[in-house]
Each structure stands twice: as C-alpha cells, then as structure tokens.
DRENNU-975276 format. One record per residue: x, y, z of N, C-alpha, C, O in turn; residue number from 1. Coordinates in steps of 0.1 Angstrom, whole numbers. Each point is the difference from the previous one (the first is absolute). Layout:
N
<node n_c1="X" n_c2="Y" n_c3="Z" ca_c1="X" ca_c2="Y" ca_c3="Z" c_c1="X" c_c2="Y" c_c3="Z" o_c1="X" o_c2="Y" o_c3="Z" num="NUM"/>
...
***
This chain:
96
<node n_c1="-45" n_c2="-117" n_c3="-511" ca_c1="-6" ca_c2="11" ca_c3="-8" c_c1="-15" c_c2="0" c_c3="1" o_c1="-7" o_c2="-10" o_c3="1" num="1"/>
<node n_c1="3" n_c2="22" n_c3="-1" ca_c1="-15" ca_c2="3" ca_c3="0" c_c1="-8" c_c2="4" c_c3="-11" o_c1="0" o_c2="11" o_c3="-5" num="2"/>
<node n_c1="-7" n_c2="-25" n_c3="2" ca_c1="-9" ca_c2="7" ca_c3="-16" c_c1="-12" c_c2="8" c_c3="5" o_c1="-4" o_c2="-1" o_c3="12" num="3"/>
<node n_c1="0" n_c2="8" n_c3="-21" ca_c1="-9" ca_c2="10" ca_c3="1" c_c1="-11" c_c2="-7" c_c3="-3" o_c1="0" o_c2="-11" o_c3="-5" num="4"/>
<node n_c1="-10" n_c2="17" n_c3="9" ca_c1="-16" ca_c2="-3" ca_c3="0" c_c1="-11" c_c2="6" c_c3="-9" o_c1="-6" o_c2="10" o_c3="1" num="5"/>
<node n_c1="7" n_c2="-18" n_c3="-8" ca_c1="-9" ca_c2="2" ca_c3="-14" c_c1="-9" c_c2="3" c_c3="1" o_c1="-4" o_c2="11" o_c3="-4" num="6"/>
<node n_c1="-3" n_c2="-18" n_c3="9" ca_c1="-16" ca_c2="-1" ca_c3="1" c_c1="-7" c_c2="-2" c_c3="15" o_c1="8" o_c2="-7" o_c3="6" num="7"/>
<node n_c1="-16" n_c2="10" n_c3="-1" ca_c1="-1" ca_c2="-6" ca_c3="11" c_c1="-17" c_c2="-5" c_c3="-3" o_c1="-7" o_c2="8" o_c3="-6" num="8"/>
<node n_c1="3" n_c2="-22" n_c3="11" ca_c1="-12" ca_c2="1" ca_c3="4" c_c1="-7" c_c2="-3" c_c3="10" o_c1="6" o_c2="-1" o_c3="11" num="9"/>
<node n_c1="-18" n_c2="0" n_c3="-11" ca_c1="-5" ca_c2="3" ca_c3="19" c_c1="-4" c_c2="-16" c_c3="1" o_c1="-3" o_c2="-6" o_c3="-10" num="10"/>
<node n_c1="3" n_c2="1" n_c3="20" ca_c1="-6" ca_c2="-15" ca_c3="3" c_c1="-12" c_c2="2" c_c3="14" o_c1="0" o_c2="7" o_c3="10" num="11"/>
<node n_c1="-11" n_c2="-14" n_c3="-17" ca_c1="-16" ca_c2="1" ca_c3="9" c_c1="6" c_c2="-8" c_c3="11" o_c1="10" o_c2="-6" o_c3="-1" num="12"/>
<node n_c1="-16" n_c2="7" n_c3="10" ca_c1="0" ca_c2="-6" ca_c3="15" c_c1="-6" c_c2="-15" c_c3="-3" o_c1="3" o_c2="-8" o_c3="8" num="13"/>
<node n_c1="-9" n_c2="4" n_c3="-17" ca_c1="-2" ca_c2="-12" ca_c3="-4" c_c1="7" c_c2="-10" c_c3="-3" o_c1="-4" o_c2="-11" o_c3="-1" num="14"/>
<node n_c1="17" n_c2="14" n_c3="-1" ca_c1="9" ca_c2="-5" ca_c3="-8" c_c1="8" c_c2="-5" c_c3="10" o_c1="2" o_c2="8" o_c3="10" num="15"/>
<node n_c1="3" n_c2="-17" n_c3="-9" ca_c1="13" ca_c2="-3" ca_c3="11" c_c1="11" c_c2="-5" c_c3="-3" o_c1="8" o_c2="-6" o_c3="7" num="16"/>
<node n_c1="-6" n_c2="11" n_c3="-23" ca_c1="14" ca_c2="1" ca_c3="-5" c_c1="3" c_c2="13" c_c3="-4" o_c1="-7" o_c2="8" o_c3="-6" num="17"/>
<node n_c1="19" n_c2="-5" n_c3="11" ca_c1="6" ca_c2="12" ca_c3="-6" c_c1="1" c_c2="2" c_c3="-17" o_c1="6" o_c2="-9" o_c3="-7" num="18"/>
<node n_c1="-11" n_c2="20" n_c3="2" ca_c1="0" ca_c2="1" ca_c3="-14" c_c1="12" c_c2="10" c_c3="-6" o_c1="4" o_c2="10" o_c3="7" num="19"/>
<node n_c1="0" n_c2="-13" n_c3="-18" ca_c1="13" ca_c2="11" ca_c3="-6" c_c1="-3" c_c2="0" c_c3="-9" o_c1="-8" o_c2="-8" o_c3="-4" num="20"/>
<node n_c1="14" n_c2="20" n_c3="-3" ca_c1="-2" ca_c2="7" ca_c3="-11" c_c1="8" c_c2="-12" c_c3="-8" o_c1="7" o_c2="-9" o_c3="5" num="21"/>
<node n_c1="-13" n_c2="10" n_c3="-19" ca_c1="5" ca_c2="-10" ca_c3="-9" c_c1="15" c_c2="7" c_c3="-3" o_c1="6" o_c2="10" o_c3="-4" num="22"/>
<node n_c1="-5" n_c2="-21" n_c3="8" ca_c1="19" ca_c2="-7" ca_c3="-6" c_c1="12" c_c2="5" c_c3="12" o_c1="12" o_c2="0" o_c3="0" num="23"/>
<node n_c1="-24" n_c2="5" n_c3="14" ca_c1="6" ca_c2="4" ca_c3="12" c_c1="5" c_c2="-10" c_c3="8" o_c1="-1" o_c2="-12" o_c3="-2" num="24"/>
<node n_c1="7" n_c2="17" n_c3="12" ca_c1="2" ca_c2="-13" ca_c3="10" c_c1="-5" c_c2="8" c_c3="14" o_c1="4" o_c2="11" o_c3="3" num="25"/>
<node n_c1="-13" n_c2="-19" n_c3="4" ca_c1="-4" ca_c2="0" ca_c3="11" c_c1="9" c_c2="11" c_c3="13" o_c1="12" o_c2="0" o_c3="1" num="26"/>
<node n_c1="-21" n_c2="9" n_c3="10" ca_c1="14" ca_c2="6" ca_c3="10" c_c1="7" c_c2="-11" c_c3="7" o_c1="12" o_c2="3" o_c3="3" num="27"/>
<node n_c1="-18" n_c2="-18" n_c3="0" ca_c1="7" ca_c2="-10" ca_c3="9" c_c1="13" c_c2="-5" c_c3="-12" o_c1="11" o_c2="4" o_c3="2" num="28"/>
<node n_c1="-14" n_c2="-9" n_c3="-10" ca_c1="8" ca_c2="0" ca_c3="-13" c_c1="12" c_c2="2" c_c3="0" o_c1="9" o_c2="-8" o_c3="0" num="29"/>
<node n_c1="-9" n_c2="29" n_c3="2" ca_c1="9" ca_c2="7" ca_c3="-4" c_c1="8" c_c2="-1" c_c3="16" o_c1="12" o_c2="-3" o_c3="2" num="30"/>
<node n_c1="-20" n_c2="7" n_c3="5" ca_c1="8" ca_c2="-6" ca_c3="15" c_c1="7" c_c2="-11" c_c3="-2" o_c1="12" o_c2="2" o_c3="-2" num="31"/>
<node n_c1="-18" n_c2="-19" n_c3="1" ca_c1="12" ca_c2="-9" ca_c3="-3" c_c1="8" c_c2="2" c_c3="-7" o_c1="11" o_c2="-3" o_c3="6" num="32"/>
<node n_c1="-10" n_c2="6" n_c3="-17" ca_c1="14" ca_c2="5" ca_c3="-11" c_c1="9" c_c2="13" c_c3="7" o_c1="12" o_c2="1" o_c3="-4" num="33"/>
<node n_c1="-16" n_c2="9" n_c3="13" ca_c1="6" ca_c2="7" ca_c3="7" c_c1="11" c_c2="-8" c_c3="10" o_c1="13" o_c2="-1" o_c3="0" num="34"/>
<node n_c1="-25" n_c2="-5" n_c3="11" ca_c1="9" ca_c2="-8" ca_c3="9" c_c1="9" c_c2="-10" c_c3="-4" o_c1="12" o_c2="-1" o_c3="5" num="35"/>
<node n_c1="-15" n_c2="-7" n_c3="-13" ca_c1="10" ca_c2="-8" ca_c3="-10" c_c1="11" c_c2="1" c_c3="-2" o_c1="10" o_c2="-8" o_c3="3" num="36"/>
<node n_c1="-9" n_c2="21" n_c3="-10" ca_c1="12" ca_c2="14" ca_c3="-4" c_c1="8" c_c2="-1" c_c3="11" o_c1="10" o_c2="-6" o_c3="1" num="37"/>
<node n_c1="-16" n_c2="14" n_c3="9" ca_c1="5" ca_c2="0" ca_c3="15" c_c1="10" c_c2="-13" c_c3="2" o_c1="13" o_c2="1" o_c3="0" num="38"/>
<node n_c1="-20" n_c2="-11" n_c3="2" ca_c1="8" ca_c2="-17" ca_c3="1" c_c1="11" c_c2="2" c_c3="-3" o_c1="10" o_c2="0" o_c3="7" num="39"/>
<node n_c1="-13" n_c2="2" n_c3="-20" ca_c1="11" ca_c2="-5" ca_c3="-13" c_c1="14" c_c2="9" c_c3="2" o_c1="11" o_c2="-5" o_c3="-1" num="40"/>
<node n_c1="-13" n_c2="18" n_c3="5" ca_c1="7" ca_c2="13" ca_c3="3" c_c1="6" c_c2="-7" c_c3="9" o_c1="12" o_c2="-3" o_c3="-1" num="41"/>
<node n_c1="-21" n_c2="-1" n_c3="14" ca_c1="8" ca_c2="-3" ca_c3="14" c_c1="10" c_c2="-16" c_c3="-2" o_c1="9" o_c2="-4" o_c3="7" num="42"/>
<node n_c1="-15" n_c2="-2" n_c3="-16" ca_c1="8" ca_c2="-17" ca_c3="-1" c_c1="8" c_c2="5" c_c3="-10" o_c1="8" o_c2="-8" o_c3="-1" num="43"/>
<node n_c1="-6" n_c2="17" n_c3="-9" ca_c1="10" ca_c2="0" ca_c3="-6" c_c1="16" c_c2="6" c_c3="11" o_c1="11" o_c2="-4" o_c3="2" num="44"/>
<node n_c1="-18" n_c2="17" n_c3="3" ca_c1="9" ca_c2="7" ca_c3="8" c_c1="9" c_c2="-15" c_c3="11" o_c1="12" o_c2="-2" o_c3="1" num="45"/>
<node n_c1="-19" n_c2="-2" n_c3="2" ca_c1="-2" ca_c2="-14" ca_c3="13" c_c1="13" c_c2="-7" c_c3="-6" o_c1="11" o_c2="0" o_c3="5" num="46"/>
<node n_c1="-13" n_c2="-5" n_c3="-18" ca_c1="7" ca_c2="-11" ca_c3="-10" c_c1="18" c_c2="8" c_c3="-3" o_c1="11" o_c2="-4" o_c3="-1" num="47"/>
<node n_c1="-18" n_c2="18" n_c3="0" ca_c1="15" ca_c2="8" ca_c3="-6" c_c1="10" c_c2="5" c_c3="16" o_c1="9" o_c2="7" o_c3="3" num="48"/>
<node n_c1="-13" n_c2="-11" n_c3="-2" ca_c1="4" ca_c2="6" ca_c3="16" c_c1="9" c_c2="-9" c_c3="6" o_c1="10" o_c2="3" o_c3="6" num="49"/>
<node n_c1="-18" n_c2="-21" n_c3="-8" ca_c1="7" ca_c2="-12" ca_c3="4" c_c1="9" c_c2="-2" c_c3="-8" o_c1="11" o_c2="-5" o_c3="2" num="50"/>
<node n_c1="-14" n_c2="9" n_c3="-15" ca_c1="10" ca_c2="-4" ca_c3="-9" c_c1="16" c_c2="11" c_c3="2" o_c1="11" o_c2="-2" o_c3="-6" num="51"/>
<node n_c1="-16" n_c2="11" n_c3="14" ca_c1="12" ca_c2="10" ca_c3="2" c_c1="7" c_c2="-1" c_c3="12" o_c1="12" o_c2="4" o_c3="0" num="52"/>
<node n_c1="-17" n_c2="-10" n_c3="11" ca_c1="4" ca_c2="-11" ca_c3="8" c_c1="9" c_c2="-12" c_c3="0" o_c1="7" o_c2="-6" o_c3="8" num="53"/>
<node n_c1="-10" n_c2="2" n_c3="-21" ca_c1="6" ca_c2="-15" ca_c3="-2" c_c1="15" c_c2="6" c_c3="-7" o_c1="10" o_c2="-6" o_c3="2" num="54"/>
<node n_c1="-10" n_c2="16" n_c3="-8" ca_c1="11" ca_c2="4" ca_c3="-7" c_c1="-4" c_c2="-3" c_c3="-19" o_c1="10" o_c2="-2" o_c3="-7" num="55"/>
<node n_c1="-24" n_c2="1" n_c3="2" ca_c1="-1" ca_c2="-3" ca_c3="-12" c_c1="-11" c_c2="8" c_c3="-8" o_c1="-5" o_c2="-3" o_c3="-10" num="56"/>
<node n_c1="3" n_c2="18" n_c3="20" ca_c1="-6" ca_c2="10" ca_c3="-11" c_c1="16" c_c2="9" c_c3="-5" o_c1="11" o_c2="4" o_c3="4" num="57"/>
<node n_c1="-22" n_c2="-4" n_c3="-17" ca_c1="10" ca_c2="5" ca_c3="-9" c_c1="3" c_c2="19" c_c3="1" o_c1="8" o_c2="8" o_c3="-4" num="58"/>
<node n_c1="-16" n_c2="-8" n_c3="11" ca_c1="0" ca_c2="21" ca_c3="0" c_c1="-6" c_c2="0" c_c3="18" o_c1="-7" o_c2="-8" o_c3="6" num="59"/>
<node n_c1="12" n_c2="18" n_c3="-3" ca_c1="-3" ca_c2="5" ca_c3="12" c_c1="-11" c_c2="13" c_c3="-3" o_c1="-7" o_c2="4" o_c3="9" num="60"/>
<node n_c1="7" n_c2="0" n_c3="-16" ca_c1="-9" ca_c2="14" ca_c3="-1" c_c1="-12" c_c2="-7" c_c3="-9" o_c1="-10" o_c2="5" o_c3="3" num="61"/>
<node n_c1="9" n_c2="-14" n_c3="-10" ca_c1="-15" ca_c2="-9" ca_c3="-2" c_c1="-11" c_c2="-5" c_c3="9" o_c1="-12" o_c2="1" o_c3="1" num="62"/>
<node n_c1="24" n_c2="-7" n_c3="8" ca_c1="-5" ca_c2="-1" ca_c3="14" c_c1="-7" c_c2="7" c_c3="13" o_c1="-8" o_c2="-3" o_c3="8" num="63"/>
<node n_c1="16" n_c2="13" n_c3="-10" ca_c1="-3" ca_c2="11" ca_c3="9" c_c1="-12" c_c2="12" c_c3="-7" o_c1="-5" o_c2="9" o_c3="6" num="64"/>
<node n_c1="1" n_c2="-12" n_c3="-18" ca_c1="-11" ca_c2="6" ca_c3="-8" c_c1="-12" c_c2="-10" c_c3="-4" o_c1="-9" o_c2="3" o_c3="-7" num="65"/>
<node n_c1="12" n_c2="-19" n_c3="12" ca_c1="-9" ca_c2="-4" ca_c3="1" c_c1="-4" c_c2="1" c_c3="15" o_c1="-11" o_c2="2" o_c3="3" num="66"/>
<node n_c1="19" n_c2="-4" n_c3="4" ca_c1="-7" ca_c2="5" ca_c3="15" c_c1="-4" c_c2="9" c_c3="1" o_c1="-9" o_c2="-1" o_c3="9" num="67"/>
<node n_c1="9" n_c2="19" n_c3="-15" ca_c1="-10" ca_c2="6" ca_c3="-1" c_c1="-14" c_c2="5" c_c3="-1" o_c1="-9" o_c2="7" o_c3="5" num="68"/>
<node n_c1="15" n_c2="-18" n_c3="-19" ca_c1="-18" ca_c2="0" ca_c3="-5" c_c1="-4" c_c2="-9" c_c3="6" o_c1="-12" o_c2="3" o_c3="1" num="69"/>
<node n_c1="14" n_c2="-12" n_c3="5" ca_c1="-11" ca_c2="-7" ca_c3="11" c_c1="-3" c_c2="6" c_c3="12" o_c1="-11" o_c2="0" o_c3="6" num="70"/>
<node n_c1="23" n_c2="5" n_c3="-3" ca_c1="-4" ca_c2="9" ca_c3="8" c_c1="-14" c_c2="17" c_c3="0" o_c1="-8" o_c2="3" o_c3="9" num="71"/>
<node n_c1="9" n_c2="1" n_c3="-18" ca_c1="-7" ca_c2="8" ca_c3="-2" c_c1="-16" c_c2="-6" c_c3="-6" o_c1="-10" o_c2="8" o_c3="1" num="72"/>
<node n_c1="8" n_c2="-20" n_c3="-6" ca_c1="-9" ca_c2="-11" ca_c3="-6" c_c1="-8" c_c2="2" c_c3="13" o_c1="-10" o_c2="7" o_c3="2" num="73"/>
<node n_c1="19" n_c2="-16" n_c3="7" ca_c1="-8" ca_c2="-3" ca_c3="14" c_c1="-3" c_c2="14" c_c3="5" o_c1="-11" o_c2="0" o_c3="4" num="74"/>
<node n_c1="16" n_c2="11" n_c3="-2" ca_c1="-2" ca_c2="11" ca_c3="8" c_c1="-12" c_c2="9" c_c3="-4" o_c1="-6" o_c2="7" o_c3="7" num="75"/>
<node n_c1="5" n_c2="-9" n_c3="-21" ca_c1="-16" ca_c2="4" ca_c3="-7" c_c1="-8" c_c2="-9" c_c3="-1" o_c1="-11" o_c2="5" o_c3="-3" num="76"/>
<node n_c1="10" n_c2="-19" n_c3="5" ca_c1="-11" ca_c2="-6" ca_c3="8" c_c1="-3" c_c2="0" c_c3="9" o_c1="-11" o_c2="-5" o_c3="0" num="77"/>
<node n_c1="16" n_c2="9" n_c3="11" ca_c1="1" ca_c2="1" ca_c3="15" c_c1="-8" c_c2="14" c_c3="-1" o_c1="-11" o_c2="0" o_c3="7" num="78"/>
<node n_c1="13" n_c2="11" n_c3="-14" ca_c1="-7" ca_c2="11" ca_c3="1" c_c1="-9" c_c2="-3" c_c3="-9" o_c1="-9" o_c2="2" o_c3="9" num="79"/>
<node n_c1="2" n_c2="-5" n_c3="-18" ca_c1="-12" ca_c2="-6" ca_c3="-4" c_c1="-4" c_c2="-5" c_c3="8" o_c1="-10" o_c2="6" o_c3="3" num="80"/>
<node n_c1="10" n_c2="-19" n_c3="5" ca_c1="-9" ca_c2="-5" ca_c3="6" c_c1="-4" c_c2="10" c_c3="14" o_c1="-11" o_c2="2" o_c3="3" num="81"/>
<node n_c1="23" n_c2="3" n_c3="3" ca_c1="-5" ca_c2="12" ca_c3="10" c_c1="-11" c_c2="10" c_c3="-2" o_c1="-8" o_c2="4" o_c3="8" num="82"/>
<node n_c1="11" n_c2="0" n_c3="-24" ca_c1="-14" ca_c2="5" ca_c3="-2" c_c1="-11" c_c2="-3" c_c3="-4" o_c1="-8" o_c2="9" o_c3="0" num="83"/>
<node n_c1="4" n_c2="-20" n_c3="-4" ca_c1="-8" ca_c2="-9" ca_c3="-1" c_c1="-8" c_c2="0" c_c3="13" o_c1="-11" o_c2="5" o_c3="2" num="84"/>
<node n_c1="21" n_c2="-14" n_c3="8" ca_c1="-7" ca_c2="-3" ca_c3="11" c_c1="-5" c_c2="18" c_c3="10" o_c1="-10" o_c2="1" o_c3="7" num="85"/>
<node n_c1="19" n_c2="7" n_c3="-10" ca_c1="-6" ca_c2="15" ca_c3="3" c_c1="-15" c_c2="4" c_c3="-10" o_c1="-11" o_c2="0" o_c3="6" num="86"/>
<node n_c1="12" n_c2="0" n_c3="-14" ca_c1="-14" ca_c2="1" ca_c3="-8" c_c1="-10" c_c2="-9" c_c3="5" o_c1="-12" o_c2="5" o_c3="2" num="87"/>
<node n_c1="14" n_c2="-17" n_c3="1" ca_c1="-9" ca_c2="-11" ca_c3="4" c_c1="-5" c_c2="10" c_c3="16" o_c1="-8" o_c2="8" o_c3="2" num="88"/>
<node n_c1="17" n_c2="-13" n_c3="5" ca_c1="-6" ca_c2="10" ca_c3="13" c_c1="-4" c_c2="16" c_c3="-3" o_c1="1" o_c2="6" o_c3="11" num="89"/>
<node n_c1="-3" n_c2="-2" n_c3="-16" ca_c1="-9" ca_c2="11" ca_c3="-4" c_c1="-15" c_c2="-2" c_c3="-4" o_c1="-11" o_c2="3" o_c3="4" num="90"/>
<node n_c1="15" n_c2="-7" n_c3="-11" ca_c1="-17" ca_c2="-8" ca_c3="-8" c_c1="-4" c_c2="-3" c_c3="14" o_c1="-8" o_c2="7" o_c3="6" num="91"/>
<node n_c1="13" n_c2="-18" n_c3="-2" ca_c1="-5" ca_c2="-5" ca_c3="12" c_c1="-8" c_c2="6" c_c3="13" o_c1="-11" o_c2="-3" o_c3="4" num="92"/>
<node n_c1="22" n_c2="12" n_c3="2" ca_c1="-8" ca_c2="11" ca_c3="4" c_c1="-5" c_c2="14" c_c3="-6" o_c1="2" o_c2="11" o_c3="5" num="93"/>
<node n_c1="-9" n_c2="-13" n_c3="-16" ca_c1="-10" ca_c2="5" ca_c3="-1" c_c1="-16" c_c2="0" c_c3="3" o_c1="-6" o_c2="-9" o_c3="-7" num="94"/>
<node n_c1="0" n_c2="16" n_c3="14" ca_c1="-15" ca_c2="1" ca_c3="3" c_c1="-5" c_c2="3" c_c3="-13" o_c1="5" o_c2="8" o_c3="-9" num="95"/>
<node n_c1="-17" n_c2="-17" n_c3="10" ca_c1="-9" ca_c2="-4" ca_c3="-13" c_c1="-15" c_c2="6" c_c3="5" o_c1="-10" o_c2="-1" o_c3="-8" num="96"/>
***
C-alpha cells in the first residue's frame, strides 16, 4: 500500500542525510518495505506450492491465488524498476 505524502520538505546540498517530513518514512524506506512485500508474496507462494506437492495444502484455489499475487507482485516490480532505469537514462543523456 501507498501512503500519501503530507508534506514534503526540501534538503540543502549540505546535508548528506536524506531528510523526511515528520512522522514520514524515507523513498529508500518505502522501497525496502515494498521489496520485502515482494519476498514475502514470492516465499509464501514458494511454501504453498510445496506444500501442494507433498499432498498437505488444504485448498487448491488458495494456492493458485497465492501464486498470483506473487506473480503479479514480481511483474510490477520488474516494471518499476524498468522505468526507473528508463528515466535514469534520460536524465543521463541529457545536454546541460
């Protein structure tokens, strides 16, 4: 889930810590608790899967909707970082 952005404030070039709005959390922050998500999505799917294998998950359609959502977890990180790294090479070549 994505909280909203309250406040923003600006940080001087002096500074070599990133600064956040009070009672915010940092953009690296919110990236780790994203990718995290991700993990947890793909090792839960991972776990339900073997356990469907062994003959000891209890539902086959739990299973198959947790592989989804890991599935679709990883597939919008994959396109986030694509455009990331697309933005990054733009900046990049740009003439200054």
């Amino acid at each position: 889930m994505i909280n909203p952005i309250s406040s923003v404030t600006m940080a001087t070039q002096a500074t070599a810590t990133p600064t956040v709005a009070s009672g915010g959390t940092s953009f690296s922050q919110m990236l780790t608790n994203a990718l995290q998500g991700v993990n947890t999505a793909v090792a839960n799917s991972q776990s339900q899967g073997l356990a469907l294998a062994a003959g000891t998950a209890p539902n086959l359609s739990n299973v198959m909707i947790s592989a989804t959502q890991a599935q679709l977890a990883l597939d919008l990180t994959v396109q986030v970082r694509n455009r990331a790294v697309s933005a990054y090479n733009q900046l990049m070549s740009m003439q200054v």
